[in-house]
C-alpha positions in Angstrom: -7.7 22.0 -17.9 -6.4 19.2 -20.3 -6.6 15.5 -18.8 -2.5 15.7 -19.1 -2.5 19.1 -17.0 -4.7 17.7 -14.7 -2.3 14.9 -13.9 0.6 17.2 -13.6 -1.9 19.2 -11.1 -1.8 15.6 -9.0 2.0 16.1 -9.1 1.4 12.8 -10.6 3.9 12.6 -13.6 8.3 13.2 -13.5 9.8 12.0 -15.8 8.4 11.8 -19.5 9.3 9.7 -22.5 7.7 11.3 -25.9 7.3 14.7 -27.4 3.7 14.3 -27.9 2.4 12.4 -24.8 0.4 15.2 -24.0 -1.6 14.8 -27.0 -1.4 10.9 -26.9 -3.2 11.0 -23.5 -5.6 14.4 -24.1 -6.9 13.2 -27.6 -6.6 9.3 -28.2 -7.4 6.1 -26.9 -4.2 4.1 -26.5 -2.6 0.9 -24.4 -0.6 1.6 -21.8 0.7 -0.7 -18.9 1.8 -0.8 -15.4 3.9 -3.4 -13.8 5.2 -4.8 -10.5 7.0 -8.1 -9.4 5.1 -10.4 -6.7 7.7 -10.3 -3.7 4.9 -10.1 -1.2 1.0 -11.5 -1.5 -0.4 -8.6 -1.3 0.4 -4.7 -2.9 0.6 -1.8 -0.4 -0.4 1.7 -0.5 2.8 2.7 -2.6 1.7 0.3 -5.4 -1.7 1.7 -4.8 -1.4 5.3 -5.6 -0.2 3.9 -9.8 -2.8 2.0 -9.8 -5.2 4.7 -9.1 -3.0 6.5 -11.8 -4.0 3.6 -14.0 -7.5 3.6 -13.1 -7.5 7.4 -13.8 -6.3 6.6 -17.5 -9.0 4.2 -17.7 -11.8 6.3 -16.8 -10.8 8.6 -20.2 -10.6 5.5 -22.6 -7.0 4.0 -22.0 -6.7 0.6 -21.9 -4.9 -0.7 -18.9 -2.4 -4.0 -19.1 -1.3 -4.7 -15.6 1.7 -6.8 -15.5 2.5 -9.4 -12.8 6.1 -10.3 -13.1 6.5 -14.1 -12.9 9.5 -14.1 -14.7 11.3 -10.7 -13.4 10.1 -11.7 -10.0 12.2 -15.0 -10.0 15.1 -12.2 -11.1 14.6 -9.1 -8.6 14.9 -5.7 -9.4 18.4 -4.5 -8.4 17.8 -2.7 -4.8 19.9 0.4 -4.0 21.9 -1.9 -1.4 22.2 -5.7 -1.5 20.8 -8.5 -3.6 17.6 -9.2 -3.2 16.5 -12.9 -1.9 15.0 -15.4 -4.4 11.8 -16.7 -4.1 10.7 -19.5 -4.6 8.5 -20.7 -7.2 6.0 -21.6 -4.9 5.4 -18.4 -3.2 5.8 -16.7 -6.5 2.9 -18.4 -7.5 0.8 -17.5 -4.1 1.7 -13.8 -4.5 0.6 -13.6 -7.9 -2.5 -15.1 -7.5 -2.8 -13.0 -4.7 -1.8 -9.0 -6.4 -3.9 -10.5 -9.1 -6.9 -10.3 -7.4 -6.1 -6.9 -6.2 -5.5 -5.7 -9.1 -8.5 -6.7 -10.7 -10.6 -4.9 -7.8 -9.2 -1.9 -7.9 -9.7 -1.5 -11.6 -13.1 -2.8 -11.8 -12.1 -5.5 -13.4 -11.3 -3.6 -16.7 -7.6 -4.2 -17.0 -6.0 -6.6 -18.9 -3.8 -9.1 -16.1 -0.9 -10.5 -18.1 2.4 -12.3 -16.2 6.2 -12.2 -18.5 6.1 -15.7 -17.4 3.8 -16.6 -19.9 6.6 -15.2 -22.9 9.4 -16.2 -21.1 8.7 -19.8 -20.3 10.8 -21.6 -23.1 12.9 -18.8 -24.3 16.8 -20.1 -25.4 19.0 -17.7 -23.3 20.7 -17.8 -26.9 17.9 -16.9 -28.2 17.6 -13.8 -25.9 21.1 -12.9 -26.4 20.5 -12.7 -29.6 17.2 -10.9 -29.6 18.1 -8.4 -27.0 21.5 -9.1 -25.1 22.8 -7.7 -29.0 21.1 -4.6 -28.8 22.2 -3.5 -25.6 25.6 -2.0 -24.2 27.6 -2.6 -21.5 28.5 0.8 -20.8 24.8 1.9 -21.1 23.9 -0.8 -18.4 26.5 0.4 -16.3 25.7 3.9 -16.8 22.0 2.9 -14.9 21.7 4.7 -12.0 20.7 2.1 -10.2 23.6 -0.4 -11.4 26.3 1.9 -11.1 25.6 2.5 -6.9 26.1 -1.4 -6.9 29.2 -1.6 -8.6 31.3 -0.6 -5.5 29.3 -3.5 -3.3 29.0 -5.6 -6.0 26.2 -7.0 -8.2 25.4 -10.4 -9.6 24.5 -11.4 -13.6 20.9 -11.9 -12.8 20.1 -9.0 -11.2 22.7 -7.2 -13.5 20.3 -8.3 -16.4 17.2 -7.6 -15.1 16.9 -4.3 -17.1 16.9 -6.1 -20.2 13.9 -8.4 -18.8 12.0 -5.6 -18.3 13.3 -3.7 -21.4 11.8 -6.8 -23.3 8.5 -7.3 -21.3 8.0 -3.6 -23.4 9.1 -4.6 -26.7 6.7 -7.6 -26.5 3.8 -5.8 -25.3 4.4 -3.1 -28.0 4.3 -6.0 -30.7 1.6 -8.6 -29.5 -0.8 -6.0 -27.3 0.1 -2.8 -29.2 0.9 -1.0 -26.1 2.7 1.8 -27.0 2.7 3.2 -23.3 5.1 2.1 -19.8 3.5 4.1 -16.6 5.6 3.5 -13.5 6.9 4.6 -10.3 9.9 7.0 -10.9 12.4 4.2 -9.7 12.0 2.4 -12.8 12.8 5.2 -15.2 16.2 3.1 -15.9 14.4 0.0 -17.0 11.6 1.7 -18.6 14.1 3.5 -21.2 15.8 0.5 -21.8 12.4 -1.0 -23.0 11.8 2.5 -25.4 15.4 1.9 -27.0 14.8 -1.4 -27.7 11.4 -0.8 -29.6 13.1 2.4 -31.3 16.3 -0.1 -32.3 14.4 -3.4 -33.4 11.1 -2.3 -34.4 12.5 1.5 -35.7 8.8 2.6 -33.7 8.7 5.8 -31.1 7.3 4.8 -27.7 6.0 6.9 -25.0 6.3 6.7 -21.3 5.6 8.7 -17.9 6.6 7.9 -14.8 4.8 9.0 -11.3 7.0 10.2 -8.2 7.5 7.8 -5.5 4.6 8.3 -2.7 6.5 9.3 0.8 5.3 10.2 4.0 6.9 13.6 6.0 9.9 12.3 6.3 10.8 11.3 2.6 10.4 7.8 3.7 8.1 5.7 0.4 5.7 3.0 1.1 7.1 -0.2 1.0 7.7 -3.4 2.9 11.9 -3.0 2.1 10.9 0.4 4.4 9.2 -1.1 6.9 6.0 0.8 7.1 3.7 -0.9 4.7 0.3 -0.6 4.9 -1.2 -3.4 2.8 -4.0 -3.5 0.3 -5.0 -6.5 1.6 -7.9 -6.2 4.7 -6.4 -9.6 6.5 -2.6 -7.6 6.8 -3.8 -4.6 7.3 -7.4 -3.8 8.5 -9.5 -1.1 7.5 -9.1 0.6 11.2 -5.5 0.8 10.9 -6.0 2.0 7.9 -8.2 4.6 9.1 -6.1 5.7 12.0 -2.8 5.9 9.9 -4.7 8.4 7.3 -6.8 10.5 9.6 -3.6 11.0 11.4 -1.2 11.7 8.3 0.8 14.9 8.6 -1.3 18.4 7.6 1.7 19.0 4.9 0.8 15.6 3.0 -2.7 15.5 3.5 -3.7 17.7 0.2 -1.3 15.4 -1.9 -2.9 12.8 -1.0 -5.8 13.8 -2.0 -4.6 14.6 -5.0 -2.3 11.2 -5.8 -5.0 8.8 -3.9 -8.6 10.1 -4.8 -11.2 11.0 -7.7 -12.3 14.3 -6.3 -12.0 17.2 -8.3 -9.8 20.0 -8.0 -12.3 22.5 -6.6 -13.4 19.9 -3.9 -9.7 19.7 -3.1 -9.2 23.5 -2.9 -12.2 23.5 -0.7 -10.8 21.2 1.2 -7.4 22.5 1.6 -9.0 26.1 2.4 -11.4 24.8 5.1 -8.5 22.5 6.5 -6.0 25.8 6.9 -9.4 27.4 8.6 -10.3 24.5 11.1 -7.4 22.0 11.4 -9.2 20.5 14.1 -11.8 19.0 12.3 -9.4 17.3 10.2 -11.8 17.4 7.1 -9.5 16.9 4.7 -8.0 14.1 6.3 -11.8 12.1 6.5 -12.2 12.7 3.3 -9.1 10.9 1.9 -9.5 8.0 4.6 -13.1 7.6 3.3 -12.3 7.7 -0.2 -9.3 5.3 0.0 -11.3 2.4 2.5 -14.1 2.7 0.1 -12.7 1.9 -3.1 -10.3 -0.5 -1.1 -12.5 -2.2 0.8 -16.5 -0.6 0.4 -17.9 1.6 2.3 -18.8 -0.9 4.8 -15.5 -1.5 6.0 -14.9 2.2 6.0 -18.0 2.6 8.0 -16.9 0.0 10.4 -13.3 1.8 10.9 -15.3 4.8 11.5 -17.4 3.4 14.5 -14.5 1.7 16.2 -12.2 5.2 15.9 -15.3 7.2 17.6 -15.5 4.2 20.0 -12.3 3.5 21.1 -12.3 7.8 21.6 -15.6 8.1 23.8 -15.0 4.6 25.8 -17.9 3.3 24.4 -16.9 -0.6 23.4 -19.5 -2.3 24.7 -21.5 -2.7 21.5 -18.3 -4.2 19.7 -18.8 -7.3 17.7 -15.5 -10.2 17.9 -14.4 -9.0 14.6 -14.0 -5.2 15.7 -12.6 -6.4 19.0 -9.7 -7.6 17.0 -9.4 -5.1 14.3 -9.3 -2.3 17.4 -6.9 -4.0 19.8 -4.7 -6.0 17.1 -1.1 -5.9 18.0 -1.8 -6.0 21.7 -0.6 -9.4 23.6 -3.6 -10.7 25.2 -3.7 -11.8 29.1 -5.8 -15.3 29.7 -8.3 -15.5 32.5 -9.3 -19.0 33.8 -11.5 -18.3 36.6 -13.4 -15.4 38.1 -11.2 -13.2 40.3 -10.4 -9.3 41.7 -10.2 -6.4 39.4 -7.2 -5.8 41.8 -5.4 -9.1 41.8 -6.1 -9.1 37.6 -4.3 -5.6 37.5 -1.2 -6.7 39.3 -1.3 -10.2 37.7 -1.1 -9.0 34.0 0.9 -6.1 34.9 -1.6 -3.5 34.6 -0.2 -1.8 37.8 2.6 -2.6 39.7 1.1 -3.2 43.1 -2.4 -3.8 44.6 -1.8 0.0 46.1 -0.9 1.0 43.1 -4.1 -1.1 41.6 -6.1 0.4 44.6 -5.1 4.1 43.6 -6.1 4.1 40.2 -9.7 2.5 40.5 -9.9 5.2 43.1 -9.2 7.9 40.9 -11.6 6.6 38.3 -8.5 5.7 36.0 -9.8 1.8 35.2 -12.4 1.0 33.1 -13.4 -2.7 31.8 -15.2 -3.1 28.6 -15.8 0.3 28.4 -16.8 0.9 32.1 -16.2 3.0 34.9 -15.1 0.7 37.7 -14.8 2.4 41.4 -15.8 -0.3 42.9 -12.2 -1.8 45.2 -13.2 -5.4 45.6 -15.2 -6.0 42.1 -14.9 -9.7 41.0 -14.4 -10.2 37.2 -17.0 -13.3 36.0 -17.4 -14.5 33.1 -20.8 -13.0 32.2 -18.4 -9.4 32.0 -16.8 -10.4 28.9 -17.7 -9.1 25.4 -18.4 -11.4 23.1 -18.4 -13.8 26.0 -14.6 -13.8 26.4 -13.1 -10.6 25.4 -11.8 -8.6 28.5 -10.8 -4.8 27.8 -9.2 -2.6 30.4 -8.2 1.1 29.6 -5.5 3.0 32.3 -5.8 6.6 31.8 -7.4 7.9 28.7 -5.3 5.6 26.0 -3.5 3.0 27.6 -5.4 -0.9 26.8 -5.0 -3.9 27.6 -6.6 -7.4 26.2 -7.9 -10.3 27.8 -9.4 -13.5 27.1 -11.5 -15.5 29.3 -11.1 -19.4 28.7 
């Protein structure tokens, strides 16, 4: 299997720009780059599963230039819907430096970081008309998909334009970095031709370009923060146990695309996967296996390793030996209860709402329904102390089998 069949085996490529690409990727070394605007601080696991398609590249001798739009993020790239908001250039500024760092992770540190800012800064807008307003028509804009489901709800200039920001962020790549290559998610394919018919009108040059589908979950719905569902690259937004939990628990129809789109393992560990995953779905193999790989080159295996013991934790009831740090990582999202003062299991359960009565509260220590920190309590009139706490303040009380709750001691 060819390097080129093996990324169609990922399901990794759509649409393709170039007669030859096959042999472009399969027999040379060329430049190729991969771009995305700062609108957030940090990427998510859409933006991760290009740059892992990047990173793939790299591993067979392609050199990488990962773009970090200054410029086209002061624009916005036209959204389906409405106008986008405009940042300012402050936050612009955090998010880059931000995604920068990211990006230089995940790639070892072997791509080449540039930002349009940098070759926009000072450009006449006479100038650009001139340059590239000239070579592009009207009716070809409004023939882009993506500009022509705006027409009916209207769209401004700047966004209107931002195709031929992108279009030249290619030509001048092509010229000063020879990068002869665009790889990006499918919903750029408008502004990624109009950077291959500006190099073929100005520069009389053939460019090449690929474009990977858009990574969704089960119910078609991609990765992103305009969907409400991202999961960020970044450990402080999103920790490596929620992570963890979201891919362990990913549908058993996406699990082997993942694998594909998201890791390094070959295709016979994947079939392996897949085959032992149809014979014992229960185990959830397959599904480790992608969590692990993703936290790891994320995050290291220590932070994988960590999301591990807190899942197995929090499933046994066994908390006790939880450090602050995987206190918060587990019960993050919950809205902690404050405890001044030592007092009843039973006036604590109806105080933070636990239960509903101290019958109620009664009932289920009775049953063996309460624990705290991980233990059993059956005892009706047990006073909470300080010296209960983990990490002398944390207070953790499980209803049932899954229900928590949070407290901290002051």
């Amino acid at each position: 299997m060819t390097f080129f069949e093996e990324l169609q085996w990922r399901g990794v490529i759509k649409d393709v720009a170039g007669d030859d690409i096959a042999d472009k990727l399969n027999n040379e070394h060329i430049t190729f780059y991969w771009g995305t605007d700062p609108t957030a601080d940090s990427l998510h696991l859409g933006h991760y599963g290009s740059l892992v398609t990047a990173k793939r590249l790299a591993k067979v001798g392609h050199h990488p230039i990962l773009l970090c739009g200054g410029a086209t993020g002061l624009i916005g790239d036209p959204r389906p819907t409405s106008e986008r908001e405009i940042i300012s250039k402050e936050q612009l500024s955090k998010n880059l430096e931000g995604i920068s760092v990211q990006i230089a992770k995940i790639l070892d540190g072997k791509a080449e970081v540039v930002n349009n800012y940098d070759w926009f800064r000072g450009y006449e807008l006479t100038d650009f008309l001139r340059d590239v307003g000239k070579y592009i028509n009207v009716n070809y804009l409004l023939d882009k998909d993506i500009i022509r489901r705006r027409l009916d709800t209207g769209i401004t200039f700047a966004e209107f334009s931002y195709t031929l920001i992108q279009g030249y962020d290619f030509l001048w790549l092509y010229k000063n970095k020879n990068c002869i290559m665009q790889v990006e998610g499918s919903d750029q394919w408008g502004n990624i031709t109009t950077g291959l018919d500006l190099i073929k009108k100005k520069l009389g040059k053939d460019a090449y370009a690929f474009t990977t589908p858009l990574v969704v979950d089960k119910y078609g719905h991609k990765f992103g923060k305009s969907e409400g569902n991202a999961l960020w690259l970044d450990e402080s937004k999103t920790s490596s146990y929620e992570l963890y939990q979201y891919l362990i628990n990913v549908d058993d129809s996406m699990v082997i695309d993942y694998l594909k789109i998201f890791t390094f393992l070959t295709k016979e560990e994947i079939e392996d996967l897949e085959s032992r995953n149809k014979e014992n779905p229960h185990l959830r193999e397959a599904h480790k296996t992608l969590a692990r790989e993703i936290i790891t080159d994320l995050h290291g295996s220590k932070s994988y390793e960590e999301a591990v013991k807190i899942s197995e934790s929090l499933f046994s009831g066994d908390i006790q030996s939880f450090t602050e740090k995987e206190i918060q990582m587990a019960f993050k999202g919950l809205e902690p209860f404050n405890i001044s003062s030592d007092m009843s299991l039973v006036d604590l359960l109806v105080v933070t709402g636990v239960c509903s009565s101290k019958r109620e509260a009664r009932e289920f220590i009775g049953n063996g329904s309460i624990t705290l920190n991980g233990k059993k309590i059956d005892e009706l009139d047990f006073i909470i102390a300080k010296s209960d706490c983990l990490a002398s303040k944390y207070l953790v009380i499980r209803r049932g089998k899954k229900k928590y709750y949070i407290g901290i001691y002051e």
